[in-house]
C-alpha positions in Angstrom: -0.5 10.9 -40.2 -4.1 9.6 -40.0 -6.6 12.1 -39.1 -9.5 11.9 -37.0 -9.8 8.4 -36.3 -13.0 6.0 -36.2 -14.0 4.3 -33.2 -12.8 0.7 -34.5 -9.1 2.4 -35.6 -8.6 3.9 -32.5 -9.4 0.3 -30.3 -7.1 -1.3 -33.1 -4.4 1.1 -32.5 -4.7 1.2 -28.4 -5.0 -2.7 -28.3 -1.8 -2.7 -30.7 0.2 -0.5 -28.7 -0.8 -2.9 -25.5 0.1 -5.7 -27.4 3.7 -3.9 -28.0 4.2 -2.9 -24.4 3.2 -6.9 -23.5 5.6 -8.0 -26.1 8.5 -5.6 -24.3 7.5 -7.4 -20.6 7.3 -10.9 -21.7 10.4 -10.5 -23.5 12.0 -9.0 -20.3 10.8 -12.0 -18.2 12.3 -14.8 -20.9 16.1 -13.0 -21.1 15.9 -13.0 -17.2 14.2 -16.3 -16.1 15.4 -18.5 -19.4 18.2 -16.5 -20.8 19.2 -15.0 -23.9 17.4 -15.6 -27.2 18.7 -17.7 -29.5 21.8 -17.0 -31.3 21.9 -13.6 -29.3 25.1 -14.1 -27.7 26.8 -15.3 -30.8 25.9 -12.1 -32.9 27.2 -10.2 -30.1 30.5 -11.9 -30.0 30.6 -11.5 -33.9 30.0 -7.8 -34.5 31.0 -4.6 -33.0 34.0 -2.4 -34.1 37.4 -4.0 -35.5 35.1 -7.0 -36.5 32.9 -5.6 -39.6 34.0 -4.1 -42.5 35.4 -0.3 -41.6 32.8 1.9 -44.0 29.8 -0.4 -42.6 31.1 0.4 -39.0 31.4 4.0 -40.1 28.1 4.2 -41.4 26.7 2.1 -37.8 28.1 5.0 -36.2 26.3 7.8 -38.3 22.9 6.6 -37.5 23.5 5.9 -33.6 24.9 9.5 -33.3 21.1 10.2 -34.7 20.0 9.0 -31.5 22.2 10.8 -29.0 20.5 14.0 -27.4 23.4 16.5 -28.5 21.9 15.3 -32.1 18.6 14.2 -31.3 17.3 17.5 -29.6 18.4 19.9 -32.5 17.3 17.4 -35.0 13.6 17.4 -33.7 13.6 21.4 -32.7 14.4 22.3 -36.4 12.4 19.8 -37.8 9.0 20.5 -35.8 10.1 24.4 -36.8 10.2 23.4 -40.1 7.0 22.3 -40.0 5.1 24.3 -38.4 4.3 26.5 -41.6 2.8 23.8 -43.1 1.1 21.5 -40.9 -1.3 21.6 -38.1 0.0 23.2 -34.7 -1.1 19.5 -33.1 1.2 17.9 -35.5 4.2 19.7 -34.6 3.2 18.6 -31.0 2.8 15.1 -32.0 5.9 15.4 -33.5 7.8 16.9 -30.3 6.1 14.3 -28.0 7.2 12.1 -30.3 10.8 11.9 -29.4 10.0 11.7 -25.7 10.0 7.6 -26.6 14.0 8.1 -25.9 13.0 9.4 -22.4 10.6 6.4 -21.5 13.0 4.2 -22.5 16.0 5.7 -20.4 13.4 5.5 -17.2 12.6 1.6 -18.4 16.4 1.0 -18.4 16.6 2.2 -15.0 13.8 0.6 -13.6 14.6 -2.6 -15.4 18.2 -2.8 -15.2 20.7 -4.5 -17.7 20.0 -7.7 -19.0 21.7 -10.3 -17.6 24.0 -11.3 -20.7 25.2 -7.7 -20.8 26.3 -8.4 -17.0 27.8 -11.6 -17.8 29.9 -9.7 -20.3 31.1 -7.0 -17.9 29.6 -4.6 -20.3 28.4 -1.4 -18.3 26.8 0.3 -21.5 23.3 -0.7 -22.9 20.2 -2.0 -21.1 16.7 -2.8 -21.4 15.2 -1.5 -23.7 17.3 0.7 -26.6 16.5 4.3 -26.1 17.6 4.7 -29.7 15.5 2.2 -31.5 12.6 3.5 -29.5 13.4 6.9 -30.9 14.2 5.9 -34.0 10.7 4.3 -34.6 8.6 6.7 -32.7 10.4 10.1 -34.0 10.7 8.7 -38.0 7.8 6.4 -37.6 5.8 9.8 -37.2 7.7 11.7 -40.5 6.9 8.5 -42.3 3.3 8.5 -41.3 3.4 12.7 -42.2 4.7 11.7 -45.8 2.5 8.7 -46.4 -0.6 11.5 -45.7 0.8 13.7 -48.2 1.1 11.2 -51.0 5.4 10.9 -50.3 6.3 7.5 -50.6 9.9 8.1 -51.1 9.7 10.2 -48.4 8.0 7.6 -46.0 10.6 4.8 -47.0 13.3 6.9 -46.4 11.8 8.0 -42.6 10.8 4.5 -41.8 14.4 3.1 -42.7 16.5 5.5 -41.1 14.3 4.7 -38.0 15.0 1.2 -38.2 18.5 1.3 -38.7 19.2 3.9 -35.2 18.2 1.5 -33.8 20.0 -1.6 -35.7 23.2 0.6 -35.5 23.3 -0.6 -31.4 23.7 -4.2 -32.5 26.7 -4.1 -34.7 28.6 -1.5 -32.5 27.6 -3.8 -29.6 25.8 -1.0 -27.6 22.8 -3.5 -27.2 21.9 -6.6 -27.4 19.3 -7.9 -30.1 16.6 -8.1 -27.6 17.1 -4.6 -26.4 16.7 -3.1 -29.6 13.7 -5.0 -30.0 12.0 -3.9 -27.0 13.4 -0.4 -27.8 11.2 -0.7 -31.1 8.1 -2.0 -29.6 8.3 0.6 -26.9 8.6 3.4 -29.4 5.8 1.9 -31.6 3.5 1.8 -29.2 4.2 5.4 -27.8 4.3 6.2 -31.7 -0.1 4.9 -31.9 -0.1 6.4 -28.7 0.4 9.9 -29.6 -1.2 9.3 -32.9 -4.6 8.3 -30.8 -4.0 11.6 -28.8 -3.7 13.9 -31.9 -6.5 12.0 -33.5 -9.1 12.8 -30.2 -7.8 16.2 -30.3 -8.9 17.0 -33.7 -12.6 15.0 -33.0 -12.7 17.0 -29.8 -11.6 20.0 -32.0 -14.5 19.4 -35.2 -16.8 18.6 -32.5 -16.4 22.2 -31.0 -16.7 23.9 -34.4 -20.2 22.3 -35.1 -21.6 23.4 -31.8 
């Protein structure tokens, strides 16, 4: 991940991760004043288990369970142990806070409620926004950034797919609509250049110190 930010990257970042957050409100409003987005309800009504190819529903599956707490929670302890011989304590505690995207997200749900599609559906699952796409791209979005400062491209590719696809996994087992997802990954995003600009002031805070 970037270290100690300049003045103009860190307004770029915060006004980005605004921008997100706006994105996830205004998208909020349009499912529940105009309706679904377009084509939404036909996806829906097209995917989801016994409809898609068995392997590809298989493999959905996999990467949701990356987003569940039984695996997230392990996944993220022995990871940030993993690196805490090599990196900077503040990463690993980037890292950690990190995954707390899938807890924001769970409080938004609660507070927001399902969208209304879902309801008309009689699904009882899902809501606004995905608390696995916002962990998915917060949590990897952070490994890719780490692997992207160490020269790891592969790496990074790797990081940022799986992220993606924890959270595209929802869709085709029809845990979420397509809109939830989205907000899921604007919400972790933005936490994502949130923690990044709090590791960041931490280190300026940190070099400041050391020159006295």
């Amino acid at each position: 991940m970037p270290g100690i930010l300049d003045d103009r990257s860190r307004r770029a970042l915060g006004l980005t991760a605004a921008g997100l957050i706006a994105f996830l409100a205004l998208q909020w409003l349009y499912v529940n004043e105009v309706g679904a987005l377009p084509g939404e309800r036909a996806l829906f009504e097209r995917v989801g288990p016994g409809q898609l190819w068995a392997p590809l529903t298989n493999l959905a599956q996999i990467f949701a369970n990356i987003g569940l707490p039984i695996v997230a929670v392990p996944l993220v302890l022995t990871i940030g142990a993993i690196l805490r011989t090599r990196v900077a304590l503040d990463t690993v505690i980037g890292l950690l806070a990190t995954s707390a995207a899938g807890l924001a997200a769970y409080a938004l749900k609660h507070l927001l409620g399902p969208s209304p599609l879902l309801v008309e559906l009689g699904r009882t699952e899902g809501g606004y926004p995905s608390g696995h796409a916002a962990f998915g791209a917060a949590f990897f979005g952070f490994l890719a950034l780490l692997a992207l400062e160490r020269d790891q491209r592969d790496l990074a590719v790797v990081a940022a797919v799986v992220g993606l696809l924890v959270g595209l996994a929802q869709v085709f087992l029809q845990a979420h609509l397509v809109s939830e997802v989205l907000a899921g990954y604007a919400l972790g995003l933005a936490w994502l250049m949130l923690v990044v600009l709090a590791v960041s002031s931490n280190r300026s805070s940190t070099a400041a110190e050391m020159r006295g």
